[in-house]
Structure formats: structure tokens, C-alpha cells
N, CA and C atoms of all chains as a GROMACS GRO file, in nm:
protein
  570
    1UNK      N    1   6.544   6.216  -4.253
    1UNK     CA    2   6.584   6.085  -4.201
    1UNK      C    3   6.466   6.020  -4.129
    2UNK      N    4   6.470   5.931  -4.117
    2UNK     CA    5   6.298   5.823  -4.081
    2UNK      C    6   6.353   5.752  -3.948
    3UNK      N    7   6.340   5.789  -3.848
    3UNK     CA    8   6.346   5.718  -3.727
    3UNK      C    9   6.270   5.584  -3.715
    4UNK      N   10   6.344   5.522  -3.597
    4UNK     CA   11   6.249   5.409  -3.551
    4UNK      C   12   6.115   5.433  -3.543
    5UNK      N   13   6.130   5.564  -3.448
    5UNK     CA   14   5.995   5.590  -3.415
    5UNK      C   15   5.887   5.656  -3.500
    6UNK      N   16   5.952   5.678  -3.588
    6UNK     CA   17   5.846   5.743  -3.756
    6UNK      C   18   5.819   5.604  -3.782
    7UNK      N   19   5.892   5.518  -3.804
    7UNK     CA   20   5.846   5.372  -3.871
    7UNK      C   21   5.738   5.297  -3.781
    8UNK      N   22   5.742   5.327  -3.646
    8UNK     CA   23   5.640   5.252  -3.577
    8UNK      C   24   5.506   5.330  -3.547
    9UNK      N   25   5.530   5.434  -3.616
    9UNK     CA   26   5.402   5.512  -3.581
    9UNK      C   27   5.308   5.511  -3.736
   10UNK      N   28   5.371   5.456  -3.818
   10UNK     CA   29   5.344   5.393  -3.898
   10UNK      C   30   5.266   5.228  -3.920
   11UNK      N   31   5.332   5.178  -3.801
   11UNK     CA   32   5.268   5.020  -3.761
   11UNK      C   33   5.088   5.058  -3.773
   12UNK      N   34   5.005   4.952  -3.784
   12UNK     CA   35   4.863   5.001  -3.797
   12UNK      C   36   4.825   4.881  -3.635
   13UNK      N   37   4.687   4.889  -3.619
   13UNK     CA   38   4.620   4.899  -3.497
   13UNK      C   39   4.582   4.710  -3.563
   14UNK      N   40   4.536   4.640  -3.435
   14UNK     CA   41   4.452   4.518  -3.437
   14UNK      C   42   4.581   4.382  -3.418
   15UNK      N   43   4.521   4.278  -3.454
   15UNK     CA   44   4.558   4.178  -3.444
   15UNK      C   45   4.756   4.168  -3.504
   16UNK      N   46   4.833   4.180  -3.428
   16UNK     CA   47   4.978   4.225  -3.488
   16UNK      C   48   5.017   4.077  -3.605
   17UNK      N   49   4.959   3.982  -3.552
   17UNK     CA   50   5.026   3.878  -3.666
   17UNK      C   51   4.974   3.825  -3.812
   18UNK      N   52   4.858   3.911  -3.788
   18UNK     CA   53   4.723   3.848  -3.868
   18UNK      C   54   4.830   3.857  -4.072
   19UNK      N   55   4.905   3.986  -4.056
   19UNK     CA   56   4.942   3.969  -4.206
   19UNK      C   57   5.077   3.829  -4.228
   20UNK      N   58   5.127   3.853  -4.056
   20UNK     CA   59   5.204   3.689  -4.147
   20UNK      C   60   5.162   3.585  -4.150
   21UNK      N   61   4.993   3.563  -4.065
   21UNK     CA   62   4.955   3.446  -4.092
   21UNK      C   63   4.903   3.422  -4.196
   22UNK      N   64   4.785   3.569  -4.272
   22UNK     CA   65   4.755   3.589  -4.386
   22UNK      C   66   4.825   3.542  -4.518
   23UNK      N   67   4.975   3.588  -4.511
   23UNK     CA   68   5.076   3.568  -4.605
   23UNK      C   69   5.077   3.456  -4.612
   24UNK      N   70   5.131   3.382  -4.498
   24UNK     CA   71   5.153   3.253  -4.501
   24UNK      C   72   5.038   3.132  -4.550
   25UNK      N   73   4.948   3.181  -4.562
   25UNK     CA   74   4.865   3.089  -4.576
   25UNK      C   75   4.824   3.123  -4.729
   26UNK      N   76   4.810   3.238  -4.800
   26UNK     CA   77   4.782   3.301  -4.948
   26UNK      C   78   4.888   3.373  -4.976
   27UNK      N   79   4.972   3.326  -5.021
   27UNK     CA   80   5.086   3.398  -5.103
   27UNK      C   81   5.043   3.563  -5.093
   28UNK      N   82   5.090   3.648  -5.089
   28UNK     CA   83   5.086   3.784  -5.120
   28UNK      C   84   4.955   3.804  -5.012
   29UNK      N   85   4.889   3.789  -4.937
   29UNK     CA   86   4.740   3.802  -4.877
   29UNK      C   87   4.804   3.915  -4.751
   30UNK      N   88   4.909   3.857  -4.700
   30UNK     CA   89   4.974   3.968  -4.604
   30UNK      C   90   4.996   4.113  -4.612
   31UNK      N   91   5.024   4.104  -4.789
   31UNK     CA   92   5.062   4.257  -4.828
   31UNK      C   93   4.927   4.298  -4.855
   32UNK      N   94   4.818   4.247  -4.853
   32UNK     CA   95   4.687   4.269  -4.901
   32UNK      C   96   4.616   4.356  -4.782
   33UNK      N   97   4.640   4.236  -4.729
   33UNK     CA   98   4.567   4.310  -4.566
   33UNK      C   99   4.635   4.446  -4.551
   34UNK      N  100   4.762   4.494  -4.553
   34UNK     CA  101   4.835   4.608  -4.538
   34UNK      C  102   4.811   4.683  -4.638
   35UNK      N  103   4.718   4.682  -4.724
   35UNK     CA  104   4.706   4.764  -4.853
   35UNK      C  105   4.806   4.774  -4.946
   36UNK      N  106   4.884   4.688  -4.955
   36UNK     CA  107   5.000   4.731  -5.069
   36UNK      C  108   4.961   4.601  -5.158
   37UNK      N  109   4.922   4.699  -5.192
   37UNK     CA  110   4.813   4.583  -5.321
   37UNK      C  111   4.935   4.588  -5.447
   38UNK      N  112   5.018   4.641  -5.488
   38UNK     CA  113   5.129   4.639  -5.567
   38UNK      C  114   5.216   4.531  -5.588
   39UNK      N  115   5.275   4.528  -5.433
   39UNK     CA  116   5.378   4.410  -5.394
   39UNK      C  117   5.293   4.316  -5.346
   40UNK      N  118   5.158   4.319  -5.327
   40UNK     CA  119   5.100   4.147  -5.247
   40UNK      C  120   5.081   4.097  -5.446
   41UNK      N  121   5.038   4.206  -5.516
   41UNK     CA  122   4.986   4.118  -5.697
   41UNK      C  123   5.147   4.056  -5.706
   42UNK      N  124   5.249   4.141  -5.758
   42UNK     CA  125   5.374   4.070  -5.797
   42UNK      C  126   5.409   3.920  -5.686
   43UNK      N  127   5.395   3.935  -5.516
   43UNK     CA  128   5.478   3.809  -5.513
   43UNK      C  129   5.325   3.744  -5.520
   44UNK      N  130   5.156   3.767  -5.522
   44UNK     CA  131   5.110   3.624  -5.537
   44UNK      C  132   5.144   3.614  -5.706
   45UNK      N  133   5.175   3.683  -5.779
   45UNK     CA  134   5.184   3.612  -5.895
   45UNK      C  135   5.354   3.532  -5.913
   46UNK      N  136   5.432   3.538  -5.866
   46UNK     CA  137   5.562   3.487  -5.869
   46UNK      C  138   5.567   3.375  -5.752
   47UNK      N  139   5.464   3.341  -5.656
   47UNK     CA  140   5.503   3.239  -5.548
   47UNK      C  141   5.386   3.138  -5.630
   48UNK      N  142   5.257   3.171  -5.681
   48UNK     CA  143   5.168   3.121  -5.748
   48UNK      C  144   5.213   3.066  -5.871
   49UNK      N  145   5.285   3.125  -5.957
   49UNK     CA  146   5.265   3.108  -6.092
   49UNK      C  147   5.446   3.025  -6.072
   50UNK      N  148   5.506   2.986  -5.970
   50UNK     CA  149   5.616   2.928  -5.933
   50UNK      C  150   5.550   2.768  -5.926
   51UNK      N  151   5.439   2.757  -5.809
   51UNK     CA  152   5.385   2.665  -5.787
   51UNK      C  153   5.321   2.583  -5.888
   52UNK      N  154   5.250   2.682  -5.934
   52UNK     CA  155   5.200   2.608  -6.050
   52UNK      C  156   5.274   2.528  -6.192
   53UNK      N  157   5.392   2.627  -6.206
   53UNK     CA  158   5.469   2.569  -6.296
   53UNK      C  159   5.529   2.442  -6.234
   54UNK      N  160   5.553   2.453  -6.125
   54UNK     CA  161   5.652   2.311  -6.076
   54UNK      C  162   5.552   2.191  -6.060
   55UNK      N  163   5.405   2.227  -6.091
   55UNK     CA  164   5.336   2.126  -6.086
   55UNK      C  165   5.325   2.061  -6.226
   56UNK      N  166   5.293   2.205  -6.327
   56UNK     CA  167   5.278   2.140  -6.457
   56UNK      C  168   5.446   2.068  -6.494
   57UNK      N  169   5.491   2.085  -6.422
   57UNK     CA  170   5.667   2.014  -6.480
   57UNK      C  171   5.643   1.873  -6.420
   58UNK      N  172   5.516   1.812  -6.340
   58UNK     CA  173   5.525   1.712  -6.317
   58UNK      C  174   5.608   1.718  -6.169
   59UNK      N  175   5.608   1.826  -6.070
   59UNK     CA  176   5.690   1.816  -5.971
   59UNK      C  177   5.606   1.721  -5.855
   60UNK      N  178   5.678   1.734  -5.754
   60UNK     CA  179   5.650   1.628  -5.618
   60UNK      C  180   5.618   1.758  -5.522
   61UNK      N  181   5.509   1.649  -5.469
   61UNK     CA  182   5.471   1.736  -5.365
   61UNK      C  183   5.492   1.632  -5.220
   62UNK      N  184   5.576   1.675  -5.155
   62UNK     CA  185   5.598   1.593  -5.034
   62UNK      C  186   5.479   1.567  -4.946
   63UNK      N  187   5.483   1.427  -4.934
   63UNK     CA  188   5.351   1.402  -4.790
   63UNK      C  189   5.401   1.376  -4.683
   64UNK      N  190   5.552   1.268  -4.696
   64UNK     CA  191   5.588   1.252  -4.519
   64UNK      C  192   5.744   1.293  -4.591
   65UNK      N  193   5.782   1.230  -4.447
   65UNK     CA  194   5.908   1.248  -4.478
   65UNK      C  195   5.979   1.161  -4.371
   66UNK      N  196   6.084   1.080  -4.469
   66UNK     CA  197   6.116   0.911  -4.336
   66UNK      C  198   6.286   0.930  -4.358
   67UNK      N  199   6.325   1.057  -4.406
   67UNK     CA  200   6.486   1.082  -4.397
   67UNK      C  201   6.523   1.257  -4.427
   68UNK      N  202   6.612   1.290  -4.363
   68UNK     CA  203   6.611   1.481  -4.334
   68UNK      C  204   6.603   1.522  -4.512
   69UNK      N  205   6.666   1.463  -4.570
   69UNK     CA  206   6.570   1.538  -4.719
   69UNK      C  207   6.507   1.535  -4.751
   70UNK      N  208   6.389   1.488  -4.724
   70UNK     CA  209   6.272   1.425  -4.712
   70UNK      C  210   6.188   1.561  -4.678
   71UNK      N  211   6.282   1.535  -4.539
   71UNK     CA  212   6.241   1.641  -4.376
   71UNK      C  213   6.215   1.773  -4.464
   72UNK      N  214   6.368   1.840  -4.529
   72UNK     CA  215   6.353   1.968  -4.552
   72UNK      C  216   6.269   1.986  -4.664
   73UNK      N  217   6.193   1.912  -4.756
   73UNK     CA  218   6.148   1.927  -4.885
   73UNK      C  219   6.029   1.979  -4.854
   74UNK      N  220   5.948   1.847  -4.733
   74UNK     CA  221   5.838   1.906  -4.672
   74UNK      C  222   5.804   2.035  -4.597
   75UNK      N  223   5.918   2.069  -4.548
   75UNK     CA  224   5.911   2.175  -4.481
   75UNK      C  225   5.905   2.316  -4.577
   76UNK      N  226   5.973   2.266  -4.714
   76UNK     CA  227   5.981   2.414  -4.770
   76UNK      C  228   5.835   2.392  -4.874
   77UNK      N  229   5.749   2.309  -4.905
   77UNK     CA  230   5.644   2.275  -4.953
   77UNK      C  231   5.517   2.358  -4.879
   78UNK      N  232   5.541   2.302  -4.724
   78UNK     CA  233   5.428   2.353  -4.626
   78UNK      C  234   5.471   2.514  -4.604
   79UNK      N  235   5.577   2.571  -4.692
   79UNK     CA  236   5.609   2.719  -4.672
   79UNK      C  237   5.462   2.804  -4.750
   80UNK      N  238   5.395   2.685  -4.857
   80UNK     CA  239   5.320   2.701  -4.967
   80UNK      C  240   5.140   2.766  -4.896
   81UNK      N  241   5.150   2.725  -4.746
   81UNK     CA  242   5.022   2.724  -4.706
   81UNK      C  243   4.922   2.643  -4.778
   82UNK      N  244   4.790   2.718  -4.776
   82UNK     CA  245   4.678   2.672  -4.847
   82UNK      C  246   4.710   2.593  -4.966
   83UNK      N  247   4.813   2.658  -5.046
   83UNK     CA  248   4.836   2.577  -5.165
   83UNK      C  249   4.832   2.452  -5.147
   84UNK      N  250   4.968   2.452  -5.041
   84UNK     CA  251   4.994   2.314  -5.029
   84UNK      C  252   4.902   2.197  -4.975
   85UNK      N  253   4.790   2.248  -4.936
   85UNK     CA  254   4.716   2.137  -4.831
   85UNK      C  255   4.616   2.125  -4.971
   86UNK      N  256   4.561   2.245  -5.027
   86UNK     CA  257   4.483   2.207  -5.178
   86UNK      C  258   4.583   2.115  -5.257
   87UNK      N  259   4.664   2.139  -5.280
   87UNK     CA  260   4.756   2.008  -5.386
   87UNK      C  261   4.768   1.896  -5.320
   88UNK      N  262   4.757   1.856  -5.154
   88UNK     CA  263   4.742   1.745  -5.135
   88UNK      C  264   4.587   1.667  -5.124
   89UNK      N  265   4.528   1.792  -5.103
   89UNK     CA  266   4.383   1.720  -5.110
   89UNK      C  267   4.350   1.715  -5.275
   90UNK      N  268   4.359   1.755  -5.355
   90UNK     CA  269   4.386   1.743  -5.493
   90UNK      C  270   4.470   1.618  -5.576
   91UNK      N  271   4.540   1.557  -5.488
   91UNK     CA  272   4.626   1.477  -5.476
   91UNK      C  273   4.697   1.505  -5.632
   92UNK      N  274   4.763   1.615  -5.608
   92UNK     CA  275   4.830   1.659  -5.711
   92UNK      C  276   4.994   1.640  -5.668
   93UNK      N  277   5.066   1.660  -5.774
   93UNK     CA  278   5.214   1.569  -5.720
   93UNK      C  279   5.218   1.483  -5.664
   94UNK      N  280   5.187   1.396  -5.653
   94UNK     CA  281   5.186   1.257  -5.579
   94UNK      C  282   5.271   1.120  -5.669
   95UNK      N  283   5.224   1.164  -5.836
   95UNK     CA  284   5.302   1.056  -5.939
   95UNK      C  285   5.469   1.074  -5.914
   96UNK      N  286   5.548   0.952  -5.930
   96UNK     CA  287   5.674   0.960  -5.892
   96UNK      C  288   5.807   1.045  -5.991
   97UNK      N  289   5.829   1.084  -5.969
   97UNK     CA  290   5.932   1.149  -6.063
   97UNK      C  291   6.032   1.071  -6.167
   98UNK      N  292   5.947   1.095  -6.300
   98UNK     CA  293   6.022   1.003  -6.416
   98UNK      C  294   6.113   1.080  -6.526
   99UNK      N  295   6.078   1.224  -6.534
   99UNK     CA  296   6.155   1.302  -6.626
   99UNK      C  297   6.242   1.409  -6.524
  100UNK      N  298   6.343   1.423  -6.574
  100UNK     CA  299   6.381   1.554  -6.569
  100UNK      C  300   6.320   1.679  -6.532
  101UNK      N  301   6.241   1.715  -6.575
  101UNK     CA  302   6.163   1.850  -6.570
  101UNK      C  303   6.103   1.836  -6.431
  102UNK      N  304   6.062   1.675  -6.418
  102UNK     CA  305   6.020   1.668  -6.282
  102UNK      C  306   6.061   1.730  -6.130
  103UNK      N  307   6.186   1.670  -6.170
  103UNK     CA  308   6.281   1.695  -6.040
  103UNK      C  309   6.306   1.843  -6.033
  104UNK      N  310   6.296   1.973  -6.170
  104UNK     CA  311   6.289   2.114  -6.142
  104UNK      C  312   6.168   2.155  -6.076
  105UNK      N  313   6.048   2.051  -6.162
  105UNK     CA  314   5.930   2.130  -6.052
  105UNK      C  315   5.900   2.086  -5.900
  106UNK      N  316   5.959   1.960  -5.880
  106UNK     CA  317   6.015   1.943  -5.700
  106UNK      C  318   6.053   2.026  -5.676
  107UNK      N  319   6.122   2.160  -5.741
  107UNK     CA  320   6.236   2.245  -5.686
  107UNK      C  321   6.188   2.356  -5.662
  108UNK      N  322   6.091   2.366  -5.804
  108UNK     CA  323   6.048   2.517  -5.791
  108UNK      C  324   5.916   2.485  -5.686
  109UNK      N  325   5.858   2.405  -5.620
  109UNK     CA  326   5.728   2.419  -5.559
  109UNK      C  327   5.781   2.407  -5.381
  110UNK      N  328   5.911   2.361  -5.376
  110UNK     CA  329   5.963   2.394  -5.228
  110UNK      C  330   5.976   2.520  -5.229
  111UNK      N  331   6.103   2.606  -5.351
  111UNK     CA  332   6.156   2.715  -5.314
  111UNK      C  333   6.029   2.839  -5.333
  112UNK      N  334   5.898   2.820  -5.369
  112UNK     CA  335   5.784   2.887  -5.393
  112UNK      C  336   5.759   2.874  -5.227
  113UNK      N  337   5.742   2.785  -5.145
  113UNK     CA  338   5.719   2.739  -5.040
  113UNK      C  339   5.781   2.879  -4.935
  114UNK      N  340   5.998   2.828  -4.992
  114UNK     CA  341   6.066   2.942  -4.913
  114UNK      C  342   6.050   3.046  -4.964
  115UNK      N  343   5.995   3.090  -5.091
  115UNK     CA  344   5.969   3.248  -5.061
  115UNK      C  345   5.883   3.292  -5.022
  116UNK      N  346   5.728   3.228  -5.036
  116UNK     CA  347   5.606   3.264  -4.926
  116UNK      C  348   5.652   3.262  -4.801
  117UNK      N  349   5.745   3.198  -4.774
  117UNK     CA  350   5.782   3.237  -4.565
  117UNK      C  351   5.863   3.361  -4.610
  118UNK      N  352   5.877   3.413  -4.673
  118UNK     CA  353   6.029   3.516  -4.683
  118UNK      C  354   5.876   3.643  -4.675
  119UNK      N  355   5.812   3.611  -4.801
  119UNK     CA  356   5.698   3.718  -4.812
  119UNK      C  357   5.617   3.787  -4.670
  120UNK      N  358   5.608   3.673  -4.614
  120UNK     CA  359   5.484   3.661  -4.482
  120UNK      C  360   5.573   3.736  -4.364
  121UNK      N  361   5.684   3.688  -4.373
  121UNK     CA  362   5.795   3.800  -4.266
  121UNK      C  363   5.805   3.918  -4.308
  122UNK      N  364   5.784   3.918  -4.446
  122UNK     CA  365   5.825   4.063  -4.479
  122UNK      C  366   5.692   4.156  -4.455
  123UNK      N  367   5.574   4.075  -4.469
  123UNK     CA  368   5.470   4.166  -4.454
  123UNK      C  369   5.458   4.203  -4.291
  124UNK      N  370   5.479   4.114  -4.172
  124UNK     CA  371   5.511   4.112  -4.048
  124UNK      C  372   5.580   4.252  -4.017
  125UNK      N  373   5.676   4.260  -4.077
  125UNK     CA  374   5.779   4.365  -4.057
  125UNK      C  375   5.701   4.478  -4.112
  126UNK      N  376   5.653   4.535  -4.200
  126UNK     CA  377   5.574   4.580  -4.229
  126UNK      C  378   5.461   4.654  -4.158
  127UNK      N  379   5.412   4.540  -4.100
  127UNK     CA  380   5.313   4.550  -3.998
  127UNK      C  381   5.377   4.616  -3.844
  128UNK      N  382   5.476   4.567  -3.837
  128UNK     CA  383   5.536   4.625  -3.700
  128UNK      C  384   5.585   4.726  -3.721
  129UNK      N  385   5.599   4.790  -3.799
  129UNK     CA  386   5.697   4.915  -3.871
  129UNK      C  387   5.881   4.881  -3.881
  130UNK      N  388   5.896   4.757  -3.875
  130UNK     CA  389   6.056   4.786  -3.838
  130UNK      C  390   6.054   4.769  -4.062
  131UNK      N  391   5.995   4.790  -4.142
  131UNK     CA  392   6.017   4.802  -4.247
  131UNK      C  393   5.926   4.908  -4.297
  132UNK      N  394   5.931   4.965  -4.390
  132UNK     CA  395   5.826   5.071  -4.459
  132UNK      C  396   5.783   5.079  -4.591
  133UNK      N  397   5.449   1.991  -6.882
  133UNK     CA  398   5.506   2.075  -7.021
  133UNK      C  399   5.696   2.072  -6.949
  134UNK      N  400   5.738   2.065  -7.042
  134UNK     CA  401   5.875   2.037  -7.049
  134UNK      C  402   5.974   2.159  -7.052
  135UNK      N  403   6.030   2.241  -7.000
  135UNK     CA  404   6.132   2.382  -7.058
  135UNK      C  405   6.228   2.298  -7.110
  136UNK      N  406   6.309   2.379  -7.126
  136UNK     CA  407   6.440   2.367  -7.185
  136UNK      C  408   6.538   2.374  -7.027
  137UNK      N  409   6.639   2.323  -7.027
  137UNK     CA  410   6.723   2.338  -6.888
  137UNK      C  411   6.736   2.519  -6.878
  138UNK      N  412   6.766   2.593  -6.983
  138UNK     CA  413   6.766   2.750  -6.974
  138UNK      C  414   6.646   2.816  -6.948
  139UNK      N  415   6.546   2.724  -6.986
  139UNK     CA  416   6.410   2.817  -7.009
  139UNK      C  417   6.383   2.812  -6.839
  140UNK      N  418   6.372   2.696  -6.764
  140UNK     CA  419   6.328   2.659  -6.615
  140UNK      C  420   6.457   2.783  -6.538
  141UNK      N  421   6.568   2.782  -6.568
  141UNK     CA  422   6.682   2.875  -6.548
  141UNK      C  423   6.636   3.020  -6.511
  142UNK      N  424   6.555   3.084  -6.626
  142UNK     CA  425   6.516   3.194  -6.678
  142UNK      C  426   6.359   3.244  -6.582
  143UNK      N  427   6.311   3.128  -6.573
  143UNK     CA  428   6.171   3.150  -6.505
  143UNK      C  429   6.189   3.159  -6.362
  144UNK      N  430   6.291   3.050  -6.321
  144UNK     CA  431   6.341   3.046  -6.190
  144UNK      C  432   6.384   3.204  -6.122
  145UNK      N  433   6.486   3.189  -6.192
  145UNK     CA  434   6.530   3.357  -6.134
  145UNK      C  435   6.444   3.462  -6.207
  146UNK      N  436   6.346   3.467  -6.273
  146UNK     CA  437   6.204   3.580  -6.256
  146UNK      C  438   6.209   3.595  -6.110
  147UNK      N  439   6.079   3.459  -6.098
  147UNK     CA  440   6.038   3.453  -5.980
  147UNK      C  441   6.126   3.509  -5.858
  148UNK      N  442   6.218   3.429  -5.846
  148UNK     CA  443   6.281   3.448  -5.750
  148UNK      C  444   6.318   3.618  -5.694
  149UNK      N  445   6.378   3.621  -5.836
  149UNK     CA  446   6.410   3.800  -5.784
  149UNK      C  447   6.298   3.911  -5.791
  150UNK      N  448   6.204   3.860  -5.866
  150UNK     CA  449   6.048   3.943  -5.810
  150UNK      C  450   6.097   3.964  -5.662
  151UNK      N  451   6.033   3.896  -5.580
  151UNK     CA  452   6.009   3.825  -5.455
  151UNK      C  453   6.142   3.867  -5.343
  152UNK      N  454   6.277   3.861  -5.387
  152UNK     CA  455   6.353   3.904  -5.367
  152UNK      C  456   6.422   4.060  -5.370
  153UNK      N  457   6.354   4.119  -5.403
  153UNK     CA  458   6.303   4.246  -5.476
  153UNK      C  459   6.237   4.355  -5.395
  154UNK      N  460   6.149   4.277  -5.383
  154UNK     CA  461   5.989   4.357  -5.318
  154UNK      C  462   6.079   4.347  -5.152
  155UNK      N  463   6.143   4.223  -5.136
  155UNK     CA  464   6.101   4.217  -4.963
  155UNK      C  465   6.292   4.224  -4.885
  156UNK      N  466   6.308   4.255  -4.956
  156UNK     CA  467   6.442   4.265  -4.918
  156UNK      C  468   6.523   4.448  -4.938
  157UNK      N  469   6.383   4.528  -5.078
  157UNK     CA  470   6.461   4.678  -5.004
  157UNK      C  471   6.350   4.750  -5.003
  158UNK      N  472   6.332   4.877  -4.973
  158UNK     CA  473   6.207   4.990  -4.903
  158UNK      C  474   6.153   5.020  -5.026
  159UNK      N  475   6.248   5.088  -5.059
  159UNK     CA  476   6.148   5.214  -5.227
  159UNK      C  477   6.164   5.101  -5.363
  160UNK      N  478   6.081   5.148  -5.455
  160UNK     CA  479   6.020   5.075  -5.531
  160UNK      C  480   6.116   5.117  -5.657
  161UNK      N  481   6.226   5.224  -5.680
  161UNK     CA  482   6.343   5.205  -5.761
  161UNK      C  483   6.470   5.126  -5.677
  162UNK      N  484   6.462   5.126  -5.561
  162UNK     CA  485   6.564   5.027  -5.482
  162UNK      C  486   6.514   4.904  -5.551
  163UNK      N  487   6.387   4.847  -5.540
  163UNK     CA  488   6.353   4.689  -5.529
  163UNK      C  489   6.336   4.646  -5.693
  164UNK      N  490   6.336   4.796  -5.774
  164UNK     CA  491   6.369   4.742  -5.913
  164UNK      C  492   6.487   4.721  -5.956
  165UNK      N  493   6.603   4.793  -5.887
  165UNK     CA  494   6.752   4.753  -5.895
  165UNK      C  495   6.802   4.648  -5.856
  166UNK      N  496   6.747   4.644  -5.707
  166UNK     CA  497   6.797   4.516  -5.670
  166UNK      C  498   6.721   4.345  -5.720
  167UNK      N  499   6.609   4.389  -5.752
  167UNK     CA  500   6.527   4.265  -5.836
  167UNK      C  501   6.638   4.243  -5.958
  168UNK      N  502   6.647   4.316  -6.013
  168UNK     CA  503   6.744   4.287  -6.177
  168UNK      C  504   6.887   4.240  -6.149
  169UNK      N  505   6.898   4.254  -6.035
  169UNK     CA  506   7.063   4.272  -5.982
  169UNK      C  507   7.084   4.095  -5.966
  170UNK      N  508   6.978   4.059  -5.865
  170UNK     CA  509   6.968   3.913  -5.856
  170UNK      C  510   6.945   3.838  -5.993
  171UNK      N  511   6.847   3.881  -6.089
  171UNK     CA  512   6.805   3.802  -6.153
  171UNK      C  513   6.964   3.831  -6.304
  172UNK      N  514   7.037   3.920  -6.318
  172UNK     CA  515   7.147   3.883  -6.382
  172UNK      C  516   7.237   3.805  -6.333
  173UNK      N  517   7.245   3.825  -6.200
  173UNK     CA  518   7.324   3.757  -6.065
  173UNK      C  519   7.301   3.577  -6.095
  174UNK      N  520   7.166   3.533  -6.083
  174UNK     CA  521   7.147   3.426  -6.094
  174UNK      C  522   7.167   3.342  -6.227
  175UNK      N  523   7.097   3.423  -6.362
  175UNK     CA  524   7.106   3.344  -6.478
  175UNK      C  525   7.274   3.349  -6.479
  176UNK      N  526   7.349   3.467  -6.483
  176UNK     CA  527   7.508   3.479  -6.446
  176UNK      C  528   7.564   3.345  -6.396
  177UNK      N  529   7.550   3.316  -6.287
  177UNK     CA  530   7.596   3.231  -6.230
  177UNK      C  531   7.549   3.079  -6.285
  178UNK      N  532   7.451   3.055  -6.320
  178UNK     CA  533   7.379   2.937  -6.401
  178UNK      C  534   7.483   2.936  -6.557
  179UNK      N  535   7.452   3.013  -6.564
  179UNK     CA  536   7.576   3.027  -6.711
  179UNK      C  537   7.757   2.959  -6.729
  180UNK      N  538   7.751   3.014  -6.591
  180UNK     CA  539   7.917   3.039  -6.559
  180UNK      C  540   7.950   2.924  -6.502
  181UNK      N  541   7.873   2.839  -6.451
  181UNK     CA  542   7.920   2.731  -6.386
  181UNK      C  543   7.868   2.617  -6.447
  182UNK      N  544   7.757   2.637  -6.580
  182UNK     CA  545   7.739   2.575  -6.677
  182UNK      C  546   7.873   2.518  -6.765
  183UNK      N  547   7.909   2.591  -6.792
  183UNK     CA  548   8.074   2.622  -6.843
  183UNK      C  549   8.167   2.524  -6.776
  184UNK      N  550   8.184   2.582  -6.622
  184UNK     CA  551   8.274   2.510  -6.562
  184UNK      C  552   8.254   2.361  -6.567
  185UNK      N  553   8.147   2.336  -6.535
  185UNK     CA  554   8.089   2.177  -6.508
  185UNK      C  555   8.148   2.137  -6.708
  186UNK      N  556   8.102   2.202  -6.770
  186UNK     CA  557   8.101   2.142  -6.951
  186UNK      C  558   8.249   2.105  -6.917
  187UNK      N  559   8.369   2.218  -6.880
  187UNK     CA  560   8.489   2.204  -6.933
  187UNK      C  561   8.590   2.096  -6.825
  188UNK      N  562   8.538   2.118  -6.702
  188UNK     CA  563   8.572   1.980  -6.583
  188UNK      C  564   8.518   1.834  -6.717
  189UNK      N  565   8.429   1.844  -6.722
  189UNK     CA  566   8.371   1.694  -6.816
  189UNK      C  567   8.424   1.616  -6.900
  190UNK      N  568   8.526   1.728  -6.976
  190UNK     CA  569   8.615   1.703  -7.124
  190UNK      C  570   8.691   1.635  -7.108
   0.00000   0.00000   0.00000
């Protein structure tokens, strides 16, 4: 049986937040820093290759936001980190949404957004030992 | 590039349950069960309420 205290003696030494800021900012970079080079390849290739598709679908990339859906779109966009500030300096998604496919890759480049915050906690936890 | 409404369906819940997978259980036959679990879970439900919405329409 694996105690708390097996799991935290497991936690590693230095800066405690550095893998969820890592994460957060490079998809999978959190699990990198922690050596689990396994699970940081699968989610940067599934938060990456999410993003990217919702771009080639012609998706939106939020810049402001002047009403709460607006609010939350941006918020799950900037989940994207680096990505997201490269696609705006790229000024990529910016054309308005005319097809269909569009409005999925609006969808898939927020919810890429919410799973890089899901990733970056998880590497956190990780880091603190309350996961293993 | 354009999917199909199934194909974006199909890619969606990849991703998703990758990701869902890895960070939601410990061992790495847990996070392959539960990865597959979501991703039948999801196209499942995309399916099923595909349906419902078709037969509400008629």
C-alpha cells in the first residue's frame, strides 16, 4: 500500500511550481521537466496536434472579449500558453468564421487550451507527490 | 481542410481521452482503460444523441 508519505518522498527538490508553469506554457513541458517523457510526448502531441487542427479548420482565436462568451473562449484559448500568444503574434485565427468546420476549430483550440490547464495541474501534483 | 461532422467527432475524443487518460489515473494499464473508456464514452454519446436530435426533427 503507498502512503501519503511514500508519495511525498517521492516529490523532487527545487522550484515546487516550475512544472505547472512549464506545462502551462508548452503543452506536455511539465511532464518533461519531471522526466516522464512518455506522458509529456502523448499530451504535447494531443494538446498540439488539437491546436493545430482547430487552426487548419479555420478556427478563431480570441483577442478580447466584450461579452462572458467571449470572456470564457478567451480564457480557455490562453489555457494554450505560448501557443496562444505565437498564434496571436502570427495573427493566425483572426479571419471571421464562415464555414462550419470553423466554428469546430473555435472549439477544438479552447478545449486544447482546457486540457493544457488539466495537464499542468496534473504535472503539479506530480511534483508534490499527492499523484505518482 | 474540412472533416466530416464524424471525422472532427473521432479526432475530438482521441485527443481528449489521450489527455484524459494520462492525468486522471496512476498506472499506465489504468490510463489505457480509462483513455478508451472515455473515448467510446464520447463518440457513444455523439452517436446517440445524433439520433435523438435526427428523430425530435421528423
Amino acid at each position: 500500500m503507498v502512503t501519503q508519505q511514500d508519495k511525498s518522498a517521492g516529490a523532487g527538490k527545487g522550484f515546487v511550481y516550475l512544472p505547472l508553469i512549464a506545462g502551462w506554457l508548452v503543452p506536455g513541458a511539465g511532464h518533461f521537466v519531471l522526466k516522464k517523457w512518455g506522458r509529456g510526448a502523448l499530451l504535447t502531441a494531443s494538446i498540439f496536434g488539437m491546436f493545430v487542427l482547430g487552426l487548419a479548420m479555420q478556427g478563431k482565436i480570441y483577442a478580447n472579449a466584450h461579452e462572458i462568451l467571449e470572456f470564457l473562449g478567451l480564457a480557455g484559448d490562453m489555457g494554450t500558453g505560448l501557443l496562444y500568444i505565437v498564434g496571436r503574434a502570427m495573427d493566425l485565427g483572426s479571419a471571421p468564421v464562415q464555414v462550419t468546420t470553423a466554428d469546430w476549430g473555435t472549439r477544438f483550440i479552447v478545449v486544447a487550451g482546457l486540457l493544457n490547464i488539466i495537464a499542468a495541474v496534473d504535472a503539479h501534483n506530480l511534483r508534490t507527490g499527492r499523484k505518482s | 481542410m474540412h472533416p466530416s461532422h464524424f471525422a472532427a467527432v473521432l479526432l475530438f475524443a482521441l485527443f481528449t481521452s489521450v489527455v484524459f487518460g494520462i492525468t486522471q489515473r496512476e498506472t499506465p494499464a489504468r490510463m489505457l482503460r480509462y483513455g478508451a473508456y472515455c473515448f467510446v464514452m464520447f463518440v457513444g454519446a455523439a452517436i446517440v444523441l445524433s439520433w435523438v436530435m435526427a428523430l425530435i426533427a421528423r
